[in-house]
N, C-alpha and C positions, 0 to 999 in steps of 0.2 A: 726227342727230336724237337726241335726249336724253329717257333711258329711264326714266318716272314712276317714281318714289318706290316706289309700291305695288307695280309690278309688280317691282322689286328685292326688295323685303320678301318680297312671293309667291314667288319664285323661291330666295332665300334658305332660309326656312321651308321649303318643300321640298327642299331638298337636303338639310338640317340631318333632317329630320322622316324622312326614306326610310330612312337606314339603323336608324334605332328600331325604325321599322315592320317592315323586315328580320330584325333581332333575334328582335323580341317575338316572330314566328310559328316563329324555329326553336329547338331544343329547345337547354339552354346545355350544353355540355360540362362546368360547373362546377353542382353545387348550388347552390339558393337558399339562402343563409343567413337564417336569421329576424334579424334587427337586435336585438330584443327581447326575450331570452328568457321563454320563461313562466315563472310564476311560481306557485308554489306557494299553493293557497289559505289565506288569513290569514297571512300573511306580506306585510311591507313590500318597496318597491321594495329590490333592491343585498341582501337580506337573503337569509344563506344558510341553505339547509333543512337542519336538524339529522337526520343518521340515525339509527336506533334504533341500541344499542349491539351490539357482535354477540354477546356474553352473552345477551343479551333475546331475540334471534332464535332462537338456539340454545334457547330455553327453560328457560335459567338463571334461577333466583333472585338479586335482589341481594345477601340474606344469603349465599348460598352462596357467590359471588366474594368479598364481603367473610372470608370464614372459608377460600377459598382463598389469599387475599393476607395472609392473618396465619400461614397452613401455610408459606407461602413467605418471609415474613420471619423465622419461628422459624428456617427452613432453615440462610440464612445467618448468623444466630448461631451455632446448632449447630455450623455448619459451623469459625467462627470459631476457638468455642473447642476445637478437635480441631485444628484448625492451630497453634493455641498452646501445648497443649499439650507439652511439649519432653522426657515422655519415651515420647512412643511411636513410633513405628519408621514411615517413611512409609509400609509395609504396613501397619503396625496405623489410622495417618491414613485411608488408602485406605479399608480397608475398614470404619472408623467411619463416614467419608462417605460410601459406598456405603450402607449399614444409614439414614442420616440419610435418604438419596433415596429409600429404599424405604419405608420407613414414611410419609415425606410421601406419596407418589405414590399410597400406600393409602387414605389417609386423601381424599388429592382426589377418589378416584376414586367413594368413597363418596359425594361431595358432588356431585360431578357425573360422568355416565358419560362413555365413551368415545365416545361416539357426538355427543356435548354439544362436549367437546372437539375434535372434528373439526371441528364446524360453525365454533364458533369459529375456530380456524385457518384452516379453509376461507373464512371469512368477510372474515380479517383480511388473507388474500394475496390477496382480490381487489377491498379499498379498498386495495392497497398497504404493508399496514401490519404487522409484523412479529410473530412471535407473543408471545413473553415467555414467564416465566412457569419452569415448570423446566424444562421440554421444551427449553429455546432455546438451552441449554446458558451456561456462567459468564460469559462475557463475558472471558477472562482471557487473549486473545490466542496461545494456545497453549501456557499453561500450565496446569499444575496447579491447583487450589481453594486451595492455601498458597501458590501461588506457584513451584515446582518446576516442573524440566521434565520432563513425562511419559517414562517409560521408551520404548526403542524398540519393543516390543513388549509390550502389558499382557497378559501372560499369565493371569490372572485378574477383570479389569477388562474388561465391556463395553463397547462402544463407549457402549450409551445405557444408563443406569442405572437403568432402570423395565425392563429385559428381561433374562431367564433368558442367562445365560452359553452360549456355545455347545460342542458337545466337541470 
């Protein structure tokens, strides 16, 4: 005997339809993902929301970054011409460029506190982003500001150069 059309389809549908049903009432082991992120108001679909910068957070001024980034570009001039210079002694180099760090770092601190500059850094290693700036040290791969490889032991040379020498 030959089993209507419909009651196939019926039978079908539910078997297909049960384990849904099953599903839906138990809780998933996996998070719902939203498909659609939301979306920041006044901003276009796929457009990403700009964050405030972490100078701005920190309640910096933008003159004052811009007059910290011109303290830090004199640096490395400064810094240059003491490298260049060919008659002073890589102790006398040193300690020009120590005197060079110090005076910048004064003058930044003037501009913005300590408390300022924490935030920022604190702000910058938790988008990921590195701090810069003088603190971040030269970028020089393990050498010296001229290029030299540091003594084995800098017996008057801090480690960081914005800090009182130890005894």
């Amino acid at each position: 005997m030959p089993i209507p059309k419909a009651a196939v389809f019926a039978l079908a549908t539910l078997i297909f339809a049960l384990p849904l049903s099953l599903t839906a009432q138990q809780p998933s082991a996996f998070p719902q993902v939203n498909p659609r992120p939301i979306q920041a108001p006044g901003t276009r679909p796929g457009q990403r929301v700009r964050q405030e910068p972490c100078w701005q957070e920190a309640g910096v001024t933008k003159t004052a970054i811009e007059q910290r980034r011109t303290i830090e570009e004199g640096v490395k001039s400064q810094v240059a011409s003491v490298c260049a210079n060919s008659s002073l002694t890589p102790q006398q180099r040193q300690q020009e460029i120590r005197q060079i760090h110090e005076q910048a770092h004064q003058q930044i601190e003037a501009l913005i506190s300590p408390q300022q500059q924490e935030a920022i850094r604190s702000c910058q290693a938790s988008r990921g982003h590195g701090g810069g700036g003088l603190h971040a040290g030269g970028g020089h791969g393990g050498m010296g500001p001229c290029g030299e490889m540091p003594s084995a032991k800098p017996a008057t040379t801090p480690a960081n150069p914005y800090s009182s020498p130890q005894p």
